[in-house]
MILUMDREN-833201 format. One record per residue (C-alpha): x negated, y, z negated; residue in one letter. Coordinates in steps of 0.2 Angstrom, whole numbers. Layout:
N
{u->X | v->Y | w->Z | aa->a} .
...
***
This chain:
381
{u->-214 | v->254 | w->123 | aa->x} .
{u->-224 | v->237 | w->126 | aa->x} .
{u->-221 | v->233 | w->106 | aa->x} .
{u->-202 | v->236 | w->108 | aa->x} .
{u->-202 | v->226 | w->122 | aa->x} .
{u->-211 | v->211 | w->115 | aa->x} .
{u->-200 | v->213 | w->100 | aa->x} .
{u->-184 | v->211 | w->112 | aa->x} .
{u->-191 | v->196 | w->120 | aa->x} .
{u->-193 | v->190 | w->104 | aa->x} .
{u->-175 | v->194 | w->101 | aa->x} .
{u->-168 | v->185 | w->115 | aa->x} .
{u->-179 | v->169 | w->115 | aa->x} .
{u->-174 | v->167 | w->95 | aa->x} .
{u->-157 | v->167 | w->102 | aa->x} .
{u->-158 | v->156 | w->115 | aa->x} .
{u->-168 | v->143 | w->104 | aa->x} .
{u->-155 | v->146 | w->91 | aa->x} .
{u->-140 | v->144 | w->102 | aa->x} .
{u->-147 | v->132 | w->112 | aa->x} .
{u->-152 | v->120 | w->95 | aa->x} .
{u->-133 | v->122 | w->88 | aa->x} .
{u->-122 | v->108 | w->90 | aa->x} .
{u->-104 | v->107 | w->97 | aa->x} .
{u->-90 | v->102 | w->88 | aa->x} .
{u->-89 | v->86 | w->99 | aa->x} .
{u->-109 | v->83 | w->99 | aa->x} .
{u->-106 | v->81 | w->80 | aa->x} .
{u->-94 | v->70 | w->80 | aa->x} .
{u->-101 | v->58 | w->93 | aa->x} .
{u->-118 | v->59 | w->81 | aa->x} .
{u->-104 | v->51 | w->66 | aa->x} .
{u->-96 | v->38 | w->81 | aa->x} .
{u->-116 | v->32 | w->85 | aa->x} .
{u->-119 | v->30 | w->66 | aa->x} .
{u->-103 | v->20 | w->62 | aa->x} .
{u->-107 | v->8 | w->77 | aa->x} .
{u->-123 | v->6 | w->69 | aa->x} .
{u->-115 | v->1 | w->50 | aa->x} .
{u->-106 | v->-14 | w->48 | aa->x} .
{u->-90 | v->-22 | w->42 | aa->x} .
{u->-86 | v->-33 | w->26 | aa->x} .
{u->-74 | v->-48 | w->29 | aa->x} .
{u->-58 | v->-47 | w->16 | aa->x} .
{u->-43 | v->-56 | w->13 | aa->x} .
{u->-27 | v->-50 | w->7 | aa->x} .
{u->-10 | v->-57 | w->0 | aa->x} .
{u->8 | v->-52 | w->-4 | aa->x} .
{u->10 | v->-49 | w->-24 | aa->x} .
{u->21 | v->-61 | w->-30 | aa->x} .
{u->23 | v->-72 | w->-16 | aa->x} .
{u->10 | v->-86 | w->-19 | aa->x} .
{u->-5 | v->-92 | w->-10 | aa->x} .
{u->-21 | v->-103 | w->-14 | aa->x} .
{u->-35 | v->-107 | w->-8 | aa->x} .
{u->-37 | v->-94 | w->8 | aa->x} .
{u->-51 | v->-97 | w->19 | aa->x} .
{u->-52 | v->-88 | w->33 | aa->x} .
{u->-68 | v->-89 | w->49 | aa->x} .
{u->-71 | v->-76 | w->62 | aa->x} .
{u->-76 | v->-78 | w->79 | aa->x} .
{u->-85 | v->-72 | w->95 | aa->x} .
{u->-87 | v->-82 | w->110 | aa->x} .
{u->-83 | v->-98 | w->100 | aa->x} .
{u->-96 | v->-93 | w->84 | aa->x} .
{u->-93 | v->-90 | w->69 | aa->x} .
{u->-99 | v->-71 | w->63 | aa->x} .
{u->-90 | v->-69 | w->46 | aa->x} .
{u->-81 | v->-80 | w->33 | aa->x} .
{u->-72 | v->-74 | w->17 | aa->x} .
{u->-64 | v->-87 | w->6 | aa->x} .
{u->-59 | v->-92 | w->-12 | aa->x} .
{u->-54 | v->-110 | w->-21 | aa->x} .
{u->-40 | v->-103 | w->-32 | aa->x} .
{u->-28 | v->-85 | w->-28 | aa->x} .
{u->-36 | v->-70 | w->-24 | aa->x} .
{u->-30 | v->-63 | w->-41 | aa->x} .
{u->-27 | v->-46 | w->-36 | aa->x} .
{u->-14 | v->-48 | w->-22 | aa->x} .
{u->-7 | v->-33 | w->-16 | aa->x} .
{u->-3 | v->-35 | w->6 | aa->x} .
{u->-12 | v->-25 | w->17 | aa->x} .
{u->-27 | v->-21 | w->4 | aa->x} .
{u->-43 | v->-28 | w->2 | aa->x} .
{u->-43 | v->-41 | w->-13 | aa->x} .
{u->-58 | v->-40 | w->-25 | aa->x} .
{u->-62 | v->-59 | w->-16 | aa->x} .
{u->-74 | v->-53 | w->-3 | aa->x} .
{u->-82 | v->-63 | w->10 | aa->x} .
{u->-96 | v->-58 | w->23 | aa->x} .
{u->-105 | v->-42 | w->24 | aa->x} .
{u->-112 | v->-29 | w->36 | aa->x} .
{u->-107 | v->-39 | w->49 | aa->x} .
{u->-112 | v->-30 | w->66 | aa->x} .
{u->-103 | v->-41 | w->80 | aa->x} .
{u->-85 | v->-38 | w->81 | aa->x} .
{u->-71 | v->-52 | w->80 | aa->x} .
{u->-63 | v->-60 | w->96 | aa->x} .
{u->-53 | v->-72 | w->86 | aa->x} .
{u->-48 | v->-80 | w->67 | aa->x} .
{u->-44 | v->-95 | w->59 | aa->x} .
{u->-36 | v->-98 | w->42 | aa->x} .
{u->-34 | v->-111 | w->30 | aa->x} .
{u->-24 | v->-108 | w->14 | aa->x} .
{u->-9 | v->-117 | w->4 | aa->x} .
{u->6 | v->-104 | w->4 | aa->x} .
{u->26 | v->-104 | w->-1 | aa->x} .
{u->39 | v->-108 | w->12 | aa->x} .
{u->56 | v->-103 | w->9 | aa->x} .
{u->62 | v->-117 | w->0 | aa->x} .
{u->50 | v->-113 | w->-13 | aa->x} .
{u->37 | v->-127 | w->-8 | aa->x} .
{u->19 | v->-125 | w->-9 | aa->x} .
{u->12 | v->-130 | w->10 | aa->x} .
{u->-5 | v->-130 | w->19 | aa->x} .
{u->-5 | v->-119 | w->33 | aa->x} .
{u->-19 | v->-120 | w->46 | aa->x} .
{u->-22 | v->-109 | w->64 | aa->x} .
{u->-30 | v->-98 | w->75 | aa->x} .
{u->-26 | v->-80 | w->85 | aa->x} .
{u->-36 | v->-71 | w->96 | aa->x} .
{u->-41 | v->-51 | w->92 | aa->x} .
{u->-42 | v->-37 | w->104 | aa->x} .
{u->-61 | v->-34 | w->102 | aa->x} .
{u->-64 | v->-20 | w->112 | aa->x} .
{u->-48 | v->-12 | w->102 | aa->x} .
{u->-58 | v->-15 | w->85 | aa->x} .
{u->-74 | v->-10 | w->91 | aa->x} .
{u->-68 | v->8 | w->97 | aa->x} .
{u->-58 | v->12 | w->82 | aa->x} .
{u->-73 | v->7 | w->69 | aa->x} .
{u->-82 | v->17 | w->81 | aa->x} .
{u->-73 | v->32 | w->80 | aa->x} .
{u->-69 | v->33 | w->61 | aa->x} .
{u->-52 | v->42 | w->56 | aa->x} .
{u->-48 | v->58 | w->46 | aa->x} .
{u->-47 | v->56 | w->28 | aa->x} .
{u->-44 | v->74 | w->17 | aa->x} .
{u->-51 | v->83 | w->32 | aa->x} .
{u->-66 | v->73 | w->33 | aa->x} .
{u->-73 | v->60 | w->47 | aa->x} .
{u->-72 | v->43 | w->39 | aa->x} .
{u->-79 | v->27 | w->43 | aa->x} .
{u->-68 | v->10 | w->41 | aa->x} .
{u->-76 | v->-4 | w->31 | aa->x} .
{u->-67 | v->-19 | w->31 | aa->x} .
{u->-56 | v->-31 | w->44 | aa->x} .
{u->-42 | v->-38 | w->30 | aa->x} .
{u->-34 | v->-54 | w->35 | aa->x} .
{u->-17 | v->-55 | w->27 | aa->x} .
{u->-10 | v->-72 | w->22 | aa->x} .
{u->6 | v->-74 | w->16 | aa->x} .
{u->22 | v->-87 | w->16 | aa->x} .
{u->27 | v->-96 | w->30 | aa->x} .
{u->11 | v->-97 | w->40 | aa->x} .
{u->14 | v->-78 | w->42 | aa->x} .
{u->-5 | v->-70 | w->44 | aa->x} .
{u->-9 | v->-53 | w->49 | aa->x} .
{u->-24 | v->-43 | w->53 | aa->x} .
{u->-29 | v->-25 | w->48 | aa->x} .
{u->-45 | v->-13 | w->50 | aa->x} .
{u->-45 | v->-6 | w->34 | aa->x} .
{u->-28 | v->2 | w->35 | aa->x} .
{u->-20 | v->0 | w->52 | aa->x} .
{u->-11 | v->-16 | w->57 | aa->x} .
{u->-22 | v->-26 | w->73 | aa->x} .
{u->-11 | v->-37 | w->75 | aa->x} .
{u->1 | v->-51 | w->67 | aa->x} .
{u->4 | v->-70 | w->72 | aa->x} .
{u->11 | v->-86 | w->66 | aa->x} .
{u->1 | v->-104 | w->59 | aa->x} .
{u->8 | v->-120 | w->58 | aa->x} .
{u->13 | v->-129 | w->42 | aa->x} .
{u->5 | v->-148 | w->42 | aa->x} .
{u->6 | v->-154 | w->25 | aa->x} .
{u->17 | v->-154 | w->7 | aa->x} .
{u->6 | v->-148 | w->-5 | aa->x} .
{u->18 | v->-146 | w->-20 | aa->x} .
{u->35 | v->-146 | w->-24 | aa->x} .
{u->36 | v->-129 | w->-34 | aa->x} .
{u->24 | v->-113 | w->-32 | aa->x} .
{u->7 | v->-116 | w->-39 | aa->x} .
{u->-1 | v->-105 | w->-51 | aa->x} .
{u->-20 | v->-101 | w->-54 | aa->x} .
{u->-21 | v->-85 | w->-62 | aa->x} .
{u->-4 | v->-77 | w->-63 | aa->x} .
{u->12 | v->-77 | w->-76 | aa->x} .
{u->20 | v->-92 | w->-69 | aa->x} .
{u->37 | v->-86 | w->-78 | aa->x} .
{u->35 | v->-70 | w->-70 | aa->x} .
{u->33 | v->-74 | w->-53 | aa->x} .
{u->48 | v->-88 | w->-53 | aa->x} .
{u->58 | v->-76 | w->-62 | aa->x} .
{u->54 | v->-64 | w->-47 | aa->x} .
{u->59 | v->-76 | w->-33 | aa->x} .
{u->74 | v->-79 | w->-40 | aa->x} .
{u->79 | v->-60 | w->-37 | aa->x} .
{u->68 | v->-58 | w->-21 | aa->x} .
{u->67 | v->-77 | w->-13 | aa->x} .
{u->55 | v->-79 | w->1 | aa->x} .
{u->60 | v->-72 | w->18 | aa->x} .
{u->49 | v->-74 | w->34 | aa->x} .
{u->56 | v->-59 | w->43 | aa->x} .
{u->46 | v->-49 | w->28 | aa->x} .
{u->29 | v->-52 | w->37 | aa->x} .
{u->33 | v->-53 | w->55 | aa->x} .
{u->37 | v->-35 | w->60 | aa->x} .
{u->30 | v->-21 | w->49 | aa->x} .
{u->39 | v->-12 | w->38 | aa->x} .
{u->44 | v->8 | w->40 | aa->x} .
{u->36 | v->22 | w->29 | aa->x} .
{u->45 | v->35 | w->23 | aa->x} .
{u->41 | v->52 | w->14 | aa->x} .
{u->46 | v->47 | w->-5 | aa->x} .
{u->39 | v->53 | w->-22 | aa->x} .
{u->44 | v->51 | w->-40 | aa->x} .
{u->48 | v->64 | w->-53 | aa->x} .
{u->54 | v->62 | w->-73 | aa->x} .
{u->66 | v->69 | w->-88 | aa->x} .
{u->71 | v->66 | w->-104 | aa->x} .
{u->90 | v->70 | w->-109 | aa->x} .
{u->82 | v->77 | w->-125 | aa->x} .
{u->69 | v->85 | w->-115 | aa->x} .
{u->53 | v->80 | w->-128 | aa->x} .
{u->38 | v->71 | w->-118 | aa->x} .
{u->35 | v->55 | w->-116 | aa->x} .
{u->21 | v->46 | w->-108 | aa->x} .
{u->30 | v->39 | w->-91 | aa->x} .
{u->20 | v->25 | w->-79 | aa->x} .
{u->27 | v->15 | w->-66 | aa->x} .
{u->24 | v->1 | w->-52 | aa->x} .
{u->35 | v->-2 | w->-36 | aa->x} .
{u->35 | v->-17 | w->-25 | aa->x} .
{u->39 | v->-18 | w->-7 | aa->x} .
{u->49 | v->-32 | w->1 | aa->x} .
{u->31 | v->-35 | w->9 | aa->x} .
{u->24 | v->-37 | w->-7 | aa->x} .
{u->15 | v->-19 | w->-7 | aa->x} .
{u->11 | v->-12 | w->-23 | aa->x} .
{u->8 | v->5 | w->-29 | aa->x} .
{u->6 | v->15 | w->-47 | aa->x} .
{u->12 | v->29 | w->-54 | aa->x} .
{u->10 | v->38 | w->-71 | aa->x} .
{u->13 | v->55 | w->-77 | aa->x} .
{u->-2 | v->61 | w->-66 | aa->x} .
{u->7 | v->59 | w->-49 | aa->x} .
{u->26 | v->64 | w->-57 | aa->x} .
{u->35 | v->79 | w->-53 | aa->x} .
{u->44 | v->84 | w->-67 | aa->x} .
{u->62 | v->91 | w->-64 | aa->x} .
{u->77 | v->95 | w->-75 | aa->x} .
{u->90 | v->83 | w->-82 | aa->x} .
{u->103 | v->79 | w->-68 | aa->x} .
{u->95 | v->92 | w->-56 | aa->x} .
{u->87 | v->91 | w->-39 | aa->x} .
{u->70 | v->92 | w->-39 | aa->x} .
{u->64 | v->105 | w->-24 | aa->x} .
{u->47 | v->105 | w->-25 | aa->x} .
{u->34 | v->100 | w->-16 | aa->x} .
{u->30 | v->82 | w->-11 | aa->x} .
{u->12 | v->76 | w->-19 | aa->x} .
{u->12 | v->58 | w->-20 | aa->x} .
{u->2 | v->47 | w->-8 | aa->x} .
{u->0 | v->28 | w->-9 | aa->x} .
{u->-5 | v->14 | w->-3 | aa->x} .
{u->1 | v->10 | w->17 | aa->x} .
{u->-3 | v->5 | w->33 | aa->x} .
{u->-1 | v->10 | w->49 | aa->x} .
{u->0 | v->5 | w->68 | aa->x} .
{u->-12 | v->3 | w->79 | aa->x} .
{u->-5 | v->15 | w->93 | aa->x} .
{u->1 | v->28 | w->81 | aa->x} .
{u->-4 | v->43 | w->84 | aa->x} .
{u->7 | v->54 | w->71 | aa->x} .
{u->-4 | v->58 | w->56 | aa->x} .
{u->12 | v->53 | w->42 | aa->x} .
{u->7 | v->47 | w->25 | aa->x} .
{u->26 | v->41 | w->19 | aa->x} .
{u->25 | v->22 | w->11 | aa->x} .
{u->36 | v->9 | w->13 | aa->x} .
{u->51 | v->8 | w->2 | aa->x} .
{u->53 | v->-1 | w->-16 | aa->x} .
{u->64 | v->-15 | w->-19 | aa->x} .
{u->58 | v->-18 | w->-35 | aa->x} .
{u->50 | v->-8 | w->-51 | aa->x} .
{u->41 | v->-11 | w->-67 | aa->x} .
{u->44 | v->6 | w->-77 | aa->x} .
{u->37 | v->10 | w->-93 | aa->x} .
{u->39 | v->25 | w->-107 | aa->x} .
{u->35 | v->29 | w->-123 | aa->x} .
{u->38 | v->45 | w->-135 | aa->x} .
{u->22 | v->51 | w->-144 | aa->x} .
{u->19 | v->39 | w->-159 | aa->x} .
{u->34 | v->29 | w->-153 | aa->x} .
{u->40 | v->13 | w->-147 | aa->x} .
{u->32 | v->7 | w->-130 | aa->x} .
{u->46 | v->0 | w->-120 | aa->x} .
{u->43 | v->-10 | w->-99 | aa->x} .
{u->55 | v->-16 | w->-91 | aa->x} .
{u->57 | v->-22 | w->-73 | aa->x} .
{u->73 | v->-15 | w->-61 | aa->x} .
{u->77 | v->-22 | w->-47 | aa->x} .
{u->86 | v->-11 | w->-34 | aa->x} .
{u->102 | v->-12 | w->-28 | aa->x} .
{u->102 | v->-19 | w->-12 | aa->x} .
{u->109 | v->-5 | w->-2 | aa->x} .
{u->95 | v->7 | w->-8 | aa->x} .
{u->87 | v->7 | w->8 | aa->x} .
{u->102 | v->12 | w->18 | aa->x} .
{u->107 | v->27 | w->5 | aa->x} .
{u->89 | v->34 | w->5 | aa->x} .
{u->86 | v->33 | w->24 | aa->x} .
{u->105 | v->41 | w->28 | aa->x} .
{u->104 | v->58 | w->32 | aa->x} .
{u->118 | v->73 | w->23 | aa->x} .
{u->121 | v->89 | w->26 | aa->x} .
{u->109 | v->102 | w->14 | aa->x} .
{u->124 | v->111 | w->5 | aa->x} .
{u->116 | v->127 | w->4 | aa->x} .
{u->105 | v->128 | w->21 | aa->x} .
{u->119 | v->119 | w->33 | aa->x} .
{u->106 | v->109 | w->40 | aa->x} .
{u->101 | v->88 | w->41 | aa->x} .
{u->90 | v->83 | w->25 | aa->x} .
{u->85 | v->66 | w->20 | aa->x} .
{u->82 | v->61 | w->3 | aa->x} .
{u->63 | v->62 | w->-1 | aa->x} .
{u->61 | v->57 | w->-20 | aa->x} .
{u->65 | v->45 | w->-35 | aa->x} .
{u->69 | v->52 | w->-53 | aa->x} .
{u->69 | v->44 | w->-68 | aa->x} .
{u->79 | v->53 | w->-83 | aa->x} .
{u->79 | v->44 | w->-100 | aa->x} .
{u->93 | v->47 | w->-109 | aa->x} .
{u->94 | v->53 | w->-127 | aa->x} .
{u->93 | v->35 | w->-136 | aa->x} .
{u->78 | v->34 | w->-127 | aa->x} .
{u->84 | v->16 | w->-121 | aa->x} .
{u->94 | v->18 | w->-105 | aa->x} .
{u->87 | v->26 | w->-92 | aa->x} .
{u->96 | v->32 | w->-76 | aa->x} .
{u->87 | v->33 | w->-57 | aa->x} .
{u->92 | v->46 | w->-45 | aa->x} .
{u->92 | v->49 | w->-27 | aa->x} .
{u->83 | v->65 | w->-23 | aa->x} .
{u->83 | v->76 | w->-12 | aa->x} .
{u->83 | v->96 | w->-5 | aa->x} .
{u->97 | v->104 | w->-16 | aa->x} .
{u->107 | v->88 | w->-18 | aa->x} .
{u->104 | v->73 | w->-33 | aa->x} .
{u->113 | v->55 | w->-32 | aa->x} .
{u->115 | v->44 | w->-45 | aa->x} .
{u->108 | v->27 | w->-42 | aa->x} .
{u->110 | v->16 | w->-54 | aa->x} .
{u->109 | v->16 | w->-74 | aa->x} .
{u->100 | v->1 | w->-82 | aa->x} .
{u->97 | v->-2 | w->-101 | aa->x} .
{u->76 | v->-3 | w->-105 | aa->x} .
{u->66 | v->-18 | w->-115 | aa->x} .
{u->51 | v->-16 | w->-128 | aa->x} .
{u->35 | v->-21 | w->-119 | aa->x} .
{u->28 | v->-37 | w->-125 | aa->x} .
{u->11 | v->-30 | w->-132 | aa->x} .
{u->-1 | v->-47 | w->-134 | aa->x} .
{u->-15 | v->-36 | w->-137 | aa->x} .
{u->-23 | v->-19 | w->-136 | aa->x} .
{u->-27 | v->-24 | w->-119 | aa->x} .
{u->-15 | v->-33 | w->-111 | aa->x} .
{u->3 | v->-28 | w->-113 | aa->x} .
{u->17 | v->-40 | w->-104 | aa->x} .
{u->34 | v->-34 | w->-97 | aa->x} .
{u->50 | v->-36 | w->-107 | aa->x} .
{u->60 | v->-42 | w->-94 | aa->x} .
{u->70 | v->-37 | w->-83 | aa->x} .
{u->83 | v->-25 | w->-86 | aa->x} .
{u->100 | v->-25 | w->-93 | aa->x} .
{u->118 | v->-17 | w->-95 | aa->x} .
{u->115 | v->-13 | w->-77 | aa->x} .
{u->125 | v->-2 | w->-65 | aa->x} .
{u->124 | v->0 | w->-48 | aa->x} .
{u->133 | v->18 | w->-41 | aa->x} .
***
């Protein structure tokens, strides 16, 4: 009797002790907040693609000291808006910024290259709690890394923690630098080439740009394989990839309906609080294909002009009677294996685009392979 009573005493303080050791869901998450207030954050910069800028320096404050300073003498290189570029500055930086300035040589919308210098404040409190808390990434808690300041034409400058937008604001211009872009490391015919079809435009950075939910599939008219890639700019300056990895594959002049996979690079708001993935739509693409042991062909296509307000306009799902937006891209390549045509996609309904003619790729070596120019023979639907 006394040993079965020791043996439930054991019982019920190895329970208690057990219990009482095992932490709450919110306990664990609070140990994660303490440990990402205890890391620090890397100061990047970050550039429209296309749209040229030299020579960013940027210095952060707190209380009128600097804490962090990222810089570079020529382009960042790797310009993509809203990401970190590979030009980093300071690192494990543990005060937070109240304020930045910037100094860097930019476009304006005469195609002059200008110097553009100024200051904005930062909602410090704001950036402290969010790196505190982390975010969600794949179902796992996450810690942020880097405060990005974007610099991009017209004095237009804008401020992200890792992927969501702080805050943007304006600089002023003060002094002619050049008459024509200025190129360090690009493909000056490229980018010129590029402005002609997309000239500057300063409404581009002052207000962000919507996402949507938009994915990309391929065919061939002659239904062999081919190796498929991609890249699509925003009006931002926001690029993202695709290959054959990421596309859906779909029958020739049908709708998709499948699944939605592709994720890409974003940004989102600070006061957002629904968990949406969609990116911001293309107004350009670099598309490039080849048939096993053929010809590689890349060509550039610019998008008709209204292809935001077809995509984003809502129809009628023929077979379910109900409101669908389009939700995908498809390219097919036709049988020459030359032209290529672009649909809108979407649940049980496909739209022809547009219908472009394709250019062999410019291969300077094993390494680096250059466009073919933009497109050709080109229809817009």
């Amino acid at each position: 009797m006394k040993i079965a009573m020791n043996v439930n005493y054991i019982l019920i303080l190895s329970s208690i002790i057990l219990f009482g050791c095992k932490k709450t869901e919110e306990e664990r998450i609070e140990e994660i907040r303490e440990r990402n207030a205890k890391l620090g954050w890397s100061a990047a910069m970050s550039s429209p693609d296309n749209y040229v800028c030299i020579g960013q320096h940027v210095y952060y404050f707190n209380q009128g000291k600097i804490i962090a300073t990222a810089s570079t003498l020529t382009d960042l290189g790797d310009d993509n808006w809203s990401k970190s570029s590979s030009a980093r500055g300071s690192q494990d930086v543990k005060i937070f910024p109240d304020s930045i300035y910037v100094v860097y040589t930019g476009l304006n919308n005469k195609n002059q290259m200008y110097d553009y210098e100024g200051g904005m404040t930062l909602p410090e409190k704001s950036i402290a709690t969010l790196f505190k808390k982390g975010y969600i990434k794949d179902g796992e808690s996450t810690r942020f890394n880097d405060i990005i300041v974007g610099m991009a034409p017209g004095g237009r400058i804008c401020v992200w923690l890792d992927h969501i937008e702080i805050k943007r604001g304006k600089v002023k211009e003060y002094d002619k630098f050049k008459d024509c872009p200025s190129f360090v490391s690009k493909d000056s015919t490229e980018i010129c080439n590029y402005l002609k079809y997309f000239p500057v435009d300063y409404s581009f950075w002052e207000k962000p740009d919507p996402r949507y939910d938009l994915d990309f599939g391929f065919c061939s008219e002659d239904g062999k394989e081919y190796e498929f890639y991609g890249r699509i700019n925003s009006k931002e300056g926001i690029i993202n990839y695709f290959d054959e990895y990421y596309l859906d594959k779909t029958t020739w002049g049908k709708p998709c309906n499948i699944k939605l996979e592709y994720e890409g690079h974003y940004y989102t708001q600070l006061n957002e609080t629904k968990n949406f993935k969609g990116i911001q739509l293309p107004v350009y693409l670099r598309l490039g294909w080849k048939e096993q042991g053929g010809k590689l062909y890349s060509t550039q296509v610019v998008l008709p002009k209204n292809f935001s307000q077809r995509f984003t306009k809502p129809y009628i799902n023929p077979k379910t009677g109900k409101k669908v937006n389009y939700n995908r891209l498809v390219f097919g390549l036709e049988k020459d294996g030359i032209h290529c045509i672009i649909w809108l996609d979407g649940p049980d309904k496909q739209e022809k685009l547009m219908r472009f003619k394709g250019n062999l790729a410019n291969v300077i070596s094993e390494n680096k392979i250059k466009t073919g120019g933009f497109s050709t023979e080109v229809e817009y639907h």
